[in-house]
C-alpha positions as CSV (number, residue, x, y, z in Angstrom):
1,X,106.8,127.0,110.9
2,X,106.0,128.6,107.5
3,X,108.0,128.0,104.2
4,X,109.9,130.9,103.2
5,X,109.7,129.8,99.5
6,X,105.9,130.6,98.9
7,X,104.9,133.8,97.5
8,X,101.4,134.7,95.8
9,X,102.5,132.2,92.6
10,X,103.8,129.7,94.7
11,X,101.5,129.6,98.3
12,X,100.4,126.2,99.7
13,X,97.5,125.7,96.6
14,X,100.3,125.7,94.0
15,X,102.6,123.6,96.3
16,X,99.6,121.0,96.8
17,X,99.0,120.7,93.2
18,X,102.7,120.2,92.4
19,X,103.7,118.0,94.9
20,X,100.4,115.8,93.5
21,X,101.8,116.3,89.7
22,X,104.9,114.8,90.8
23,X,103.6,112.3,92.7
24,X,101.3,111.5,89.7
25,X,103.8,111.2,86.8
26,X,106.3,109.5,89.3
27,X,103.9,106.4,90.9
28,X,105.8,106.9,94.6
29,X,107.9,109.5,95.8
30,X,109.6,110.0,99.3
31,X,108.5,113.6,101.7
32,X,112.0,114.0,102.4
33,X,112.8,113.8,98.2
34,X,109.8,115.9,97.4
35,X,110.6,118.9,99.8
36,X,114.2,119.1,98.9
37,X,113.2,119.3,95.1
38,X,110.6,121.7,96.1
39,X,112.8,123.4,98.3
40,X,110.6,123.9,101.2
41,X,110.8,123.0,104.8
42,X,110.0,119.2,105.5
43,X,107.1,119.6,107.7
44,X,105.6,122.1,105.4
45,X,105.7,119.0,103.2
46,X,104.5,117.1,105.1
47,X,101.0,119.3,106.1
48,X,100.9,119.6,102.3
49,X,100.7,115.5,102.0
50,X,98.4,115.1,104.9
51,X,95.7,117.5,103.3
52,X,96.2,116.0,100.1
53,X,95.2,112.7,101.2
54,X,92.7,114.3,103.6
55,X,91.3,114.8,100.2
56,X,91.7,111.6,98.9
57,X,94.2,112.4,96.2
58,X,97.5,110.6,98.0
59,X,97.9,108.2,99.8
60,X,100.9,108.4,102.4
61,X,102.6,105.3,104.2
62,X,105.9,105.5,106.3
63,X,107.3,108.6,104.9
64,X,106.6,107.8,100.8
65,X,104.1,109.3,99.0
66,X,101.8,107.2,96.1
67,X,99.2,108.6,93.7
68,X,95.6,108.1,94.6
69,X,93.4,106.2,92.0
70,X,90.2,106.8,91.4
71,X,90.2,104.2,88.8
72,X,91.9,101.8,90.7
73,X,89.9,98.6,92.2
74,X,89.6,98.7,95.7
75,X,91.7,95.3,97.7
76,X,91.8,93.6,101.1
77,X,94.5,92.1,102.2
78,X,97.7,91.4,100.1
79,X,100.4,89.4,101.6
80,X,103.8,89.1,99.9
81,X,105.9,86.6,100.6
82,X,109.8,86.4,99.5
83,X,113.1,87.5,101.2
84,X,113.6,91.0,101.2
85,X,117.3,91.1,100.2
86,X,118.5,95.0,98.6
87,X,117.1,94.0,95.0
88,X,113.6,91.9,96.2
89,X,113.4,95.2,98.9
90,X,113.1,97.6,96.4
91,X,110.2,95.4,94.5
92,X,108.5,95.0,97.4
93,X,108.5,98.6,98.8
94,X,107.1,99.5,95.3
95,X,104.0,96.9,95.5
96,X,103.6,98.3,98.8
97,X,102.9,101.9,97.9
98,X,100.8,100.6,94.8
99,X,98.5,98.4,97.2
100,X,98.0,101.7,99.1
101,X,96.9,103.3,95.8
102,X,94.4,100.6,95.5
103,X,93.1,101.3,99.2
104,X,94.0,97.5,100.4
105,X,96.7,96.8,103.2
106,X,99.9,95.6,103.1
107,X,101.5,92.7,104.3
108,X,105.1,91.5,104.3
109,X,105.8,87.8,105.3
110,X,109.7,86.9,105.1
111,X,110.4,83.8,103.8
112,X,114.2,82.9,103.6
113,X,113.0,79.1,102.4
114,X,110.5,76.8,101.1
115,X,109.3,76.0,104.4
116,X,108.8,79.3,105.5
117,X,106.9,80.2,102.3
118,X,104.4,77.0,103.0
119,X,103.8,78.2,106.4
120,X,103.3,81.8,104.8
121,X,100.7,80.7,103.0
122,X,98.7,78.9,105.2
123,X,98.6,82.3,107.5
124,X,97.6,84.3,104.7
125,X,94.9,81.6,103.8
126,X,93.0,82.2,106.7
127,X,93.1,85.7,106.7
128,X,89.0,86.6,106.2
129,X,89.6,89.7,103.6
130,X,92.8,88.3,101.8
131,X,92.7,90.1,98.1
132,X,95.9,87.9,96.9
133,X,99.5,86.9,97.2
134,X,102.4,88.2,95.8
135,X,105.0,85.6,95.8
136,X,108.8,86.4,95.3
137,X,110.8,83.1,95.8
138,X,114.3,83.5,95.9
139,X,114.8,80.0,93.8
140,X,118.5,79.1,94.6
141,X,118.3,76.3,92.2
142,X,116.9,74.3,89.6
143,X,115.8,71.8,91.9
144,X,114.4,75.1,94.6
145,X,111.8,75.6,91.6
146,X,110.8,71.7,90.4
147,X,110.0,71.4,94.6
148,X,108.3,74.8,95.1
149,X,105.5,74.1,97.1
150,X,102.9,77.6,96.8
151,X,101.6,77.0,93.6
152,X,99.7,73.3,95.0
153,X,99.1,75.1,98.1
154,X,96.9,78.8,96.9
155,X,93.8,77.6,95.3
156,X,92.9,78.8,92.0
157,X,90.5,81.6,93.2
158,X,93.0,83.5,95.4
159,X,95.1,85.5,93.2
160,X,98.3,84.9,93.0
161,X,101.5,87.1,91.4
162,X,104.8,85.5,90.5
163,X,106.7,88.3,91.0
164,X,110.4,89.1,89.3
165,X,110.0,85.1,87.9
166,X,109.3,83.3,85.3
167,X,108.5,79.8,86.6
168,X,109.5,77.1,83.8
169,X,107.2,75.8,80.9
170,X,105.0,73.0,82.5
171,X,105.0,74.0,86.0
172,X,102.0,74.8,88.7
173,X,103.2,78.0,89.0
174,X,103.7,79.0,85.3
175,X,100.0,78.6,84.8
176,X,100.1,81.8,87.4
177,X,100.5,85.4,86.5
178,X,103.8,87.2,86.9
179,X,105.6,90.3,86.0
180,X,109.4,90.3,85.9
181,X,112.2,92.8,84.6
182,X,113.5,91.8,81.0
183,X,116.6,91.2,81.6
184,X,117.2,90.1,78.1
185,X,117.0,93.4,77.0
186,X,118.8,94.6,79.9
187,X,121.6,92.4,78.5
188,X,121.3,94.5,75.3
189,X,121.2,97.4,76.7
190,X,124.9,96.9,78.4
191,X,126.4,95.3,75.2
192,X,125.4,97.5,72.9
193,X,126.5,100.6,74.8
194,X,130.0,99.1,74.9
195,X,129.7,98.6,71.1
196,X,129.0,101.8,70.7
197,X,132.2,103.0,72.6
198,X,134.4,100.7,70.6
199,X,134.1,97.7,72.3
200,X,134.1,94.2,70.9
201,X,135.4,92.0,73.4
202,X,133.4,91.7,76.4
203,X,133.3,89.6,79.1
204,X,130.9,88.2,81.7
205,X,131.5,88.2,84.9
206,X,128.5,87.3,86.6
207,X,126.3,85.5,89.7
208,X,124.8,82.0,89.6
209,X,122.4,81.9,92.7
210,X,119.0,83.7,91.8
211,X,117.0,83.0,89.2
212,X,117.8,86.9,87.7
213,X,121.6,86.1,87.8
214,X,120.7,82.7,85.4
215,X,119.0,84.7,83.2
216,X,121.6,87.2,82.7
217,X,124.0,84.6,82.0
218,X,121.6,82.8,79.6
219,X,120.8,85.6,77.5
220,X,124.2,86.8,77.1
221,X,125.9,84.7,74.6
222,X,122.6,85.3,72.3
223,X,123.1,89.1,72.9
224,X,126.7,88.9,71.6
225,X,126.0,87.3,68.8
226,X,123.0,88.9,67.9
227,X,125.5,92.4,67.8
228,X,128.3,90.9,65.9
229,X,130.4,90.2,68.9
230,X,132.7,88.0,69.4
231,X,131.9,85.2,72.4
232,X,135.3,85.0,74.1
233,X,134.4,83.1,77.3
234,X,131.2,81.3,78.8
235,X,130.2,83.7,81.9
236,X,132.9,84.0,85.3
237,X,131.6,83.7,88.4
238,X,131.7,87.8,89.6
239,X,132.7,86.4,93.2
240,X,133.5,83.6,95.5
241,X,130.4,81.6,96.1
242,X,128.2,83.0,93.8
243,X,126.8,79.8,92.9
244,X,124.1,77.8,93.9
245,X,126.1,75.5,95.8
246,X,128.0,78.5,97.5
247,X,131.3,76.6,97.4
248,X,132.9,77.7,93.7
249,X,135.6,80.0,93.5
250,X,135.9,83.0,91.0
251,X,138.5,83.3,89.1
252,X,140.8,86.3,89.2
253,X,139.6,89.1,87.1
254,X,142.8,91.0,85.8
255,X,144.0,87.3,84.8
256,X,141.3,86.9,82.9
257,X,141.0,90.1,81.7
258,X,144.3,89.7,80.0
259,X,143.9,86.3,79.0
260,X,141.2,87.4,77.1
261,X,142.5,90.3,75.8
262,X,139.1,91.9,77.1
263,X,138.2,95.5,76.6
264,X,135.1,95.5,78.9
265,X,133.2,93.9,81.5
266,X,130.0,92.8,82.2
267,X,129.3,92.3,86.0
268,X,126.2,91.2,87.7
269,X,125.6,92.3,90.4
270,X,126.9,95.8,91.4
271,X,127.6,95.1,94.3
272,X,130.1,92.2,93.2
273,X,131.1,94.8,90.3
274,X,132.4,97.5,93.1
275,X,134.6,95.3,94.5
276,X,135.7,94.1,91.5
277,X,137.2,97.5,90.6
278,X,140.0,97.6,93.5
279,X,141.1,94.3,92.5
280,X,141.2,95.2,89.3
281,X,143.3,98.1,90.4
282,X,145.3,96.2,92.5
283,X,147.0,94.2,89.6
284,X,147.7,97.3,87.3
285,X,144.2,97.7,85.5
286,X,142.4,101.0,85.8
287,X,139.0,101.3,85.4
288,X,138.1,103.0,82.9
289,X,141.4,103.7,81.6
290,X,142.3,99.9,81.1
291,X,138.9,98.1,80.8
292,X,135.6,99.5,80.7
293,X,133.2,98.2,83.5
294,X,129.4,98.5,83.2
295,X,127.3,97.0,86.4
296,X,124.2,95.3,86.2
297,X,121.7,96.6,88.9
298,X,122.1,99.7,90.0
299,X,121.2,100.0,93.9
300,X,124.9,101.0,95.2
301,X,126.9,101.5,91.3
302,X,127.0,104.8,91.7
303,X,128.7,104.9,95.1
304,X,131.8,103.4,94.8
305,X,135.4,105.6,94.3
306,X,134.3,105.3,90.1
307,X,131.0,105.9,89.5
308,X,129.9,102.6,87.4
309,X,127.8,102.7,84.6
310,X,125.1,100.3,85.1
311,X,121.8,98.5,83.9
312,X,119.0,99.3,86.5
313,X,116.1,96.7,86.2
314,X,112.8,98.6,86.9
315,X,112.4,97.6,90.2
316,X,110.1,99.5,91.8
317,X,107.9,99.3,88.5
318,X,107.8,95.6,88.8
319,X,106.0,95.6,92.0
320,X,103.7,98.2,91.1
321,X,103.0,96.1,87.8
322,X,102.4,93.1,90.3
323,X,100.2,94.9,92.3
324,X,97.9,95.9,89.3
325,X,98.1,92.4,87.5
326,X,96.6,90.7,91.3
327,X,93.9,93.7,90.8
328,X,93.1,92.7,87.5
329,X,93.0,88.7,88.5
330,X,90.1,89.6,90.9
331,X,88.0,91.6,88.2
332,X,89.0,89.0,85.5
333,X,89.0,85.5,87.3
334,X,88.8,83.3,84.4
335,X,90.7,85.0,81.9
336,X,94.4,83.4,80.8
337,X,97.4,83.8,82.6
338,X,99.3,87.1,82.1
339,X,103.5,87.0,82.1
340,X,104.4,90.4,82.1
341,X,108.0,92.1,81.1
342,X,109.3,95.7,81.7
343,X,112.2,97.1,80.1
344,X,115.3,97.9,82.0
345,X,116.8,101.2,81.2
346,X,120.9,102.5,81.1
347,X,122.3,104.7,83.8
348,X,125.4,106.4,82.5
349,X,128.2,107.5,84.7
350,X,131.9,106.9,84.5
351,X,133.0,103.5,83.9
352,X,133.0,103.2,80.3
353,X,135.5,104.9,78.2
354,X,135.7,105.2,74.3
355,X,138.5,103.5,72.7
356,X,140.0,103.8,68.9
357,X,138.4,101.5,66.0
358,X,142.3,100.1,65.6
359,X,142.9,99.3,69.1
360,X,139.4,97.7,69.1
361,X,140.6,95.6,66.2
362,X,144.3,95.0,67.8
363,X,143.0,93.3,70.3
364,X,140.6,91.2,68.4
């Protein structure tokens, strides 16, 4: 099968070297993503992908594409340990295609609990051409962190990657390297869009059962204030056991919503902010036509009946960054722990409406 695209400017040469500029300025791409931007057929892709790694300029694992690195420093073995739920998934399938950039191997061990990360470990330990781990713990808790047990366990000449954490001040594992989204900024990001849009009271609503969610809600007072908002409410739990304890119950959102005399929302995560909408709905508040809505993460914000507006953590960036800072440990063994943060960016759709400067200050 031949692609009907390709003429004398565009023939399988110019495909190759476009499909590897892509591919270059993007990190990872999916074959199925790059031939429908290319518009060519799928297995002409896909012969184009093969002989670019033939020649050592992709590499290509279960259908996504990564940049080859000449640069890069070749690794063994990387096992990465952590749940992967939608938001750790998309972390870890970016680590993955950036260990095959480095030419190592890529191995996933799921760990829903302390436990099962211990055991993890000990596997991985034995494992002759291990290049590091890449730990993702899920840290239900404040207690989940104080008993971790991985940081005691990997000695100090394995590498090892905290990876979308920040372990506290004065723990084993904060002596560790890690790379996280800055979610602080994130935070920011969201607030200051709604200012922009006329929006000056701005509410919360938001998980408590990650160590990501406890950020959020910690930097979001400092965000308000440091903007000239008003703080109207400590943080609302965005659903039914979306605390640690899994027990606590939201409260309703259009009764707080009016309680507050709220103009827009804050909801992490997306998921908890689509179904948010319909209840919203439900008791006689459009979205965006009532309150404005914007979503923090952005893996399904885009999908429901109104298209959210949403903060989207650099996922996919964060386990590449991992991948790179374990690379480094090995070449740089005794140099001082790195901590690593990467800018979330704004993803704009149609949640947020613009409202007057005196209605703003009406509801004040």
């Amino acid at each position: 099968m031949t692609d009907a695209t390709a003429g004398p400017a565009d023939g399988p040469a110019a495909r190759r070297e476009r499909i590897a500029a892509l591919v270059a300025a993007r990190g990872t791409a999916r074959v199925a993503d790059l031939a429908a931007e290319l518009g060519a057929a799928a297995v002409t892709v896909r012969r184009d992908v093969e002989a670019l790694a033939a020649a050592g300029r992709l590499h290509r694992r279960h259908g996504v594409v990564s940049a080859a690195r000449p640069d890069a420093p070749a690794l063994g073995r990387v096992v990465a340990i952590g749940e992967p739920n939608g938001y750790l998934g998309v972390i870890l399938r970016g680590a993955d295609a950036a260990v095959a950039a480095h030419g190592g191997r890529y191995v996933l061990e799921v760990a829903r609990d302390q436990a099962a990360a211990a055991a993890a470990v000990r596997r991985a330990l034995r494992t002759p051409d291990l290049a590091g781990v890449l730990y993702a713990p899920r840290w239900r808790s404040v207690e989940e962190v104080a008993t971790d047990p991985v940081a005691g366990m990997c000695p100090p000449e394995v590498p090892l990657v905290v990876v979308e954490r920040f372990a506290p001040r004065g723990s084993a594992l904060a002596q560790r390297d890690a790379v996280r989204s800055d979610h602080a900024t994130g935070v920011h990001l969201a607030l200051s869009h709604l200012r922009a849009h006329g929006h000056r009271r701005i509410v919360l609503f938001c998980r408590d059962d990650s160590p990501s969610a406890r950020t959020v809600r910690g930097c979001f007072r400092d965000a308000l204030r440091s903007l000239g908002l008003p703080v109207l409410s400590e943080p609302l739990l965005s659903s039914d056991g979306a605390d640690a304890t899994h027990g606590a119950q939201a409260p309703d959102p259009a009764e707080a919503v009016r309680r507050l005399k709220a103009t827009a929302l804050l909801v992490h995560s997306d998921t908890d902010a689509l179904s948010l909408v319909p209840r919203l709905a439900g008791a006689g508040l459009r979205v965006p036509d009532d309150v404005s809505v914007v979503a923090y993460d952005d893996v399904v914000a885009g999908l429901g009946d109104v298209r959210l507006t949403a903060v989207a953590p650099p996922k996919r960036e964060v386990g590449r960054a991992a991948v790179d800072l374990l690379a480094w440990r090995r070449a740089a063994p005794d140099a001082p722990s790195r901590h690593l943060e990467i800018a979330p960016h704004l993803v704009e759709r149609h949640s947020v409406r613009s409202i007057e400067r005196s209605r703003a200050i009406d509801r004040s």
